[in-house]
Every structure is written in structure tokens, then in C-alpha cells.
C-alpha positions as CSV (number, residue, x, y, z in Angstrom):
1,X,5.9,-17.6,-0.3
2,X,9.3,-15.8,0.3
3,X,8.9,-12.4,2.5
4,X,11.3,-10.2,2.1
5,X,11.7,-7.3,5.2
6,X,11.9,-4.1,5.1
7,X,13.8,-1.2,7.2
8,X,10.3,-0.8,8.9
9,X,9.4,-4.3,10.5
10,X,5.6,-3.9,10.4
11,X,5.8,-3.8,6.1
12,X,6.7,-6.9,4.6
13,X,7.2,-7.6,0.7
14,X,6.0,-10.7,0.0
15,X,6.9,-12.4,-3.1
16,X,4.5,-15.9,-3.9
17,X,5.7,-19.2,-5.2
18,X,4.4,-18.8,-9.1
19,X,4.2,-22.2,-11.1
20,X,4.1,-21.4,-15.1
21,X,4.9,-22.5,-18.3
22,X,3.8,-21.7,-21.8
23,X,0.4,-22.3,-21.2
24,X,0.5,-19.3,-18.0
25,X,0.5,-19.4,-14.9
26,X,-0.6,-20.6,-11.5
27,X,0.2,-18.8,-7.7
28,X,-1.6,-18.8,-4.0
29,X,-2.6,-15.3,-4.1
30,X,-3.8,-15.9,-0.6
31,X,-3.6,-17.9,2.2
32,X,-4.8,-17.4,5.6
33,X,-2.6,-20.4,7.7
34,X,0.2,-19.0,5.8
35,X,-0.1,-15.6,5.9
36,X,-0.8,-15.6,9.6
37,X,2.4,-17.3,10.0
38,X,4.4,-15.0,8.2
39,X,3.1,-12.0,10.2
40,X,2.9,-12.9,13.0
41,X,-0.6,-12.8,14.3
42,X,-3.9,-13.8,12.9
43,X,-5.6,-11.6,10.5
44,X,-9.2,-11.2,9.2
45,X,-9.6,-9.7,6.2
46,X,-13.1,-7.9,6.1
47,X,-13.2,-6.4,3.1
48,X,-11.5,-6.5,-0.7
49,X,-11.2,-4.0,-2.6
50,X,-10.5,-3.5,-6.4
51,X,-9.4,0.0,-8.2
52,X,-9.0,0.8,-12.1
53,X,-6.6,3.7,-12.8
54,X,-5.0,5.7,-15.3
55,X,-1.1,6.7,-15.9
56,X,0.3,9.0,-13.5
57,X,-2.8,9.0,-11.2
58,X,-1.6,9.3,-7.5
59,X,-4.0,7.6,-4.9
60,X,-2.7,8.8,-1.2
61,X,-1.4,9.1,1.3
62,X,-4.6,7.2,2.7
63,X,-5.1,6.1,6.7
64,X,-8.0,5.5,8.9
65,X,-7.7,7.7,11.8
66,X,-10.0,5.1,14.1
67,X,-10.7,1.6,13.0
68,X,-7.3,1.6,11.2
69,X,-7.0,-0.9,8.8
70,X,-4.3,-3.1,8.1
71,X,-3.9,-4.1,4.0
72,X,-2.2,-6.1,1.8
73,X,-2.1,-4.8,-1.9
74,X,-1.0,-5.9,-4.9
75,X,-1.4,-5.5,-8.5
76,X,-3.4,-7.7,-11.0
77,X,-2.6,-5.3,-14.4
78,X,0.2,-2.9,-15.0
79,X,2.9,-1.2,-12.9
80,X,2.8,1.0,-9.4
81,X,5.2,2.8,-7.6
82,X,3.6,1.3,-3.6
83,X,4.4,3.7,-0.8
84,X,3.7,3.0,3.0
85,X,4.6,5.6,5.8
86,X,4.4,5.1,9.4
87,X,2.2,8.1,11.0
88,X,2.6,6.1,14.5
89,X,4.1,9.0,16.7
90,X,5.2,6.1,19.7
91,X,7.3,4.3,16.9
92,X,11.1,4.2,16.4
93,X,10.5,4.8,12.9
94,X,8.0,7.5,12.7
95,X,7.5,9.8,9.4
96,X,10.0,7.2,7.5
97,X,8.3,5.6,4.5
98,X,8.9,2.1,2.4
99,X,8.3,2.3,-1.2
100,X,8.1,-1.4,-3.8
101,X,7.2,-1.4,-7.2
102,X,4.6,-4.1,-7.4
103,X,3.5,-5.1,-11.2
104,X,1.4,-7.7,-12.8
105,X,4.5,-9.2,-13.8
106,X,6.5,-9.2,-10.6
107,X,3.2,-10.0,-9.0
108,X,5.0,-9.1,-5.6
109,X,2.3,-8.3,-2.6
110,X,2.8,-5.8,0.0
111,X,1.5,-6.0,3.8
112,X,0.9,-3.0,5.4
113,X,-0.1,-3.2,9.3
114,X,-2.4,-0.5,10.9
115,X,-0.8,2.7,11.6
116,X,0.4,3.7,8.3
117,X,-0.6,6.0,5.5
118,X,-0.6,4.3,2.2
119,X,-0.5,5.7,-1.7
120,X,0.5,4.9,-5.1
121,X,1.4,6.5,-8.5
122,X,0.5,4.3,-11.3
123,X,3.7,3.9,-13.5
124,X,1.8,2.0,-16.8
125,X,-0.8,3.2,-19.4
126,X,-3.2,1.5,-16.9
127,X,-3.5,-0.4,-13.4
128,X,-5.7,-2.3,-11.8
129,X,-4.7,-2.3,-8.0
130,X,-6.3,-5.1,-5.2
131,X,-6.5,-4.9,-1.8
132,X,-7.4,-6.7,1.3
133,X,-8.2,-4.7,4.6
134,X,-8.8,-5.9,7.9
135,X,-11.4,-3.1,9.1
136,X,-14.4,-1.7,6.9
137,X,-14.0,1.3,5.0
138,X,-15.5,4.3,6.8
139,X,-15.1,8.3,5.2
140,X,-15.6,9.7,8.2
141,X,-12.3,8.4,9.3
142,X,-10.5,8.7,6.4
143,X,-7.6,10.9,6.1
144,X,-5.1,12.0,3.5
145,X,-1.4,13.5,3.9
146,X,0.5,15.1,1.3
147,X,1.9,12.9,-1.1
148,X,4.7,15.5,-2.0
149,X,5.4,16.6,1.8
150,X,9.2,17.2,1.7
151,X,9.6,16.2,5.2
152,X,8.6,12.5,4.4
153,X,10.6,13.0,1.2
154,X,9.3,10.3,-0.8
155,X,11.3,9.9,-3.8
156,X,9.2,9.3,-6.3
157,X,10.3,7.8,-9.5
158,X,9.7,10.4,-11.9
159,X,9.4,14.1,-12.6
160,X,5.3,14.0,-12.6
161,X,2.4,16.1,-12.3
162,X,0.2,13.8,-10.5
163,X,-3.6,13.5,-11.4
164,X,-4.9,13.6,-8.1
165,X,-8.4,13.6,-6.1
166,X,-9.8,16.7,-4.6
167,X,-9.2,14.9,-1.2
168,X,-5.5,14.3,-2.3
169,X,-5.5,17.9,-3.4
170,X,-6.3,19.3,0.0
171,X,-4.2,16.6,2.1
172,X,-2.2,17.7,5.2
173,X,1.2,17.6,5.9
174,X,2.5,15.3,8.1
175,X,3.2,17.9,10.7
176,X,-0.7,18.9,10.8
177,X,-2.0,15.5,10.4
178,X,-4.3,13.7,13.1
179,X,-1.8,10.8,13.6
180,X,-2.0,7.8,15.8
């Protein structure tokens, strides 16, 4: 696996060693030895998680206020624009934001530590999104910011009127947000 950094040390691109020819191909979409070592720290994934959606659907900015949960996402079918922001108020690079394409084809993976708010705008006729996270899924905790929120400023890649969730709808800005 290569890892590529990021300006925000706790996201990492990760990019896995893919064997093909013309019959297809062949990758470690996971590994825990490995991945532990390129973090940093052991991880336990508790839960996977698997999403179908349609062009210009916008998922985000998601968080877990308590029992924050860690992820690494990636994409099995068709094209996202991946966006990670840091909503830890103690951190040097609070409110700033990371943003990868991840596709099927570049089959790149990002890792996402606690303390961020995550989204994504699907970019192809279809996606199908995967993701480990290392705390369960809980709605009472679940918050949403403002995917549009000028003062993150997340540039995304298109002129697009997102088809969002009620939740998504109704997100907080970052300024009014219950952060960490």
C-alpha cells in the first residue's frame, strides 16, 4: 500500500498495490497488521457499512458528536468527490477540510480519524460507497453541518444542486455546530 499525506495529518490517502491483467484484477482491500502500521495505532473496525447512490446526491457533512467514529471509505462502483473536515476546536487545523476523488477505477481509500465531519457528492450516474467505522452507528449522536457553509469553503467540483436528505437540509453551520 502507498499512503499519500495530506495537509491535515490525521487524513491519509491510501492508494493499494493492485495486481491485474486482462483477465481483472486482484488488491488487499484490507489489512489490519498493515493498516495499523500505517496509522499509527491499532484500529478495530466495528462495523461496515455499504451505500447505493444516485448522481449529484450529497451525503454530509456527517460526525458523531460522542462515540466518534473513525472511517475509512472508499468506492467499489462509480466516482465521488470525498470531503473530510476537522470540527476539533483544540486542533491547529480546525474548520480546514481535505477533499480526494476516490472511484472504482482509482480504487484510492481514504482514512478519516475521529473528530472530523465527513460527506460526499456522487460525481457518476451511480455510486456504491463502503465504509469501515471503528464505533457503532448511533442517531442520537449524529450530526450534520452544512455542506455549502462558506466559511469551510469547500470547493466543490461543480455548479450543482445537490439532492440532499432532510437531515442534510436542516444542517448547521460550522459556527453553531456541537463540535468536539
Amino acid at each position: 500500500m502507498k499512503v499519500i499525506s495530506t495537509a491535515i495529518p490525521d487524513l491519509l490517502i491510501i492508494e493499494p498495490k493492485v495486481f491485474g491483467d486482462e483477465r481483472g484484477f486482484f488488491f488487499e482491500s484490507f489489512n489490519q497488521r498493515q493498516f495499523s502500521e500505517l496509522v499509527g495505532r491499532n484500529i478495530n473496525f466495528v462495523q461496515d457499512n455499504h451505500s447505493r447512490s444516485v448522481k449529484n446526491v450529497l451525503r454530509g457533512l456527517h460526525y458523531q458528536i460522542k462515540q466518534p467514529q473513525a472511517k475509512l471509505v472508499r468506492v467499489v462502483q462509480g466516482t465521488v468527490f470525498d470531503v473530510a473536515v476537522d470540527i476539533r476546536r483544540s486542533s491547529p487545523t480546525f474548520g480546514q477540510h481535505v477533499c480526494v476523488e476516490l472511484s472504482s477505477e482509482n480504487k484510492r481509500m481514504m482514512w478519516i480519524s475521529e473528530g472530523f465531519a465527513h460527506g460526499f457528492l456522487v460525481l457518476s450516474e451511480t455510486v456504491e460507497f463502503l465504509y469501515k467505522t471503528t464505533a457503532y452507528w448511533n442517531q442520537k449522536f449524529e450530526r450534520s453541518i452544512m455542506w455549502n457553509d462558506p466559511k469551510i469553503g469547500i470547493p466543490w467540483p461543480t455548479e450543482i444542486s445537490p439532492l440532499l436528505s432532510e437531515k442534510d437540509s436542516n444542517a448547521s453551520p460550522l459556527s453553531h455546530a456541537e463540535l468536539f
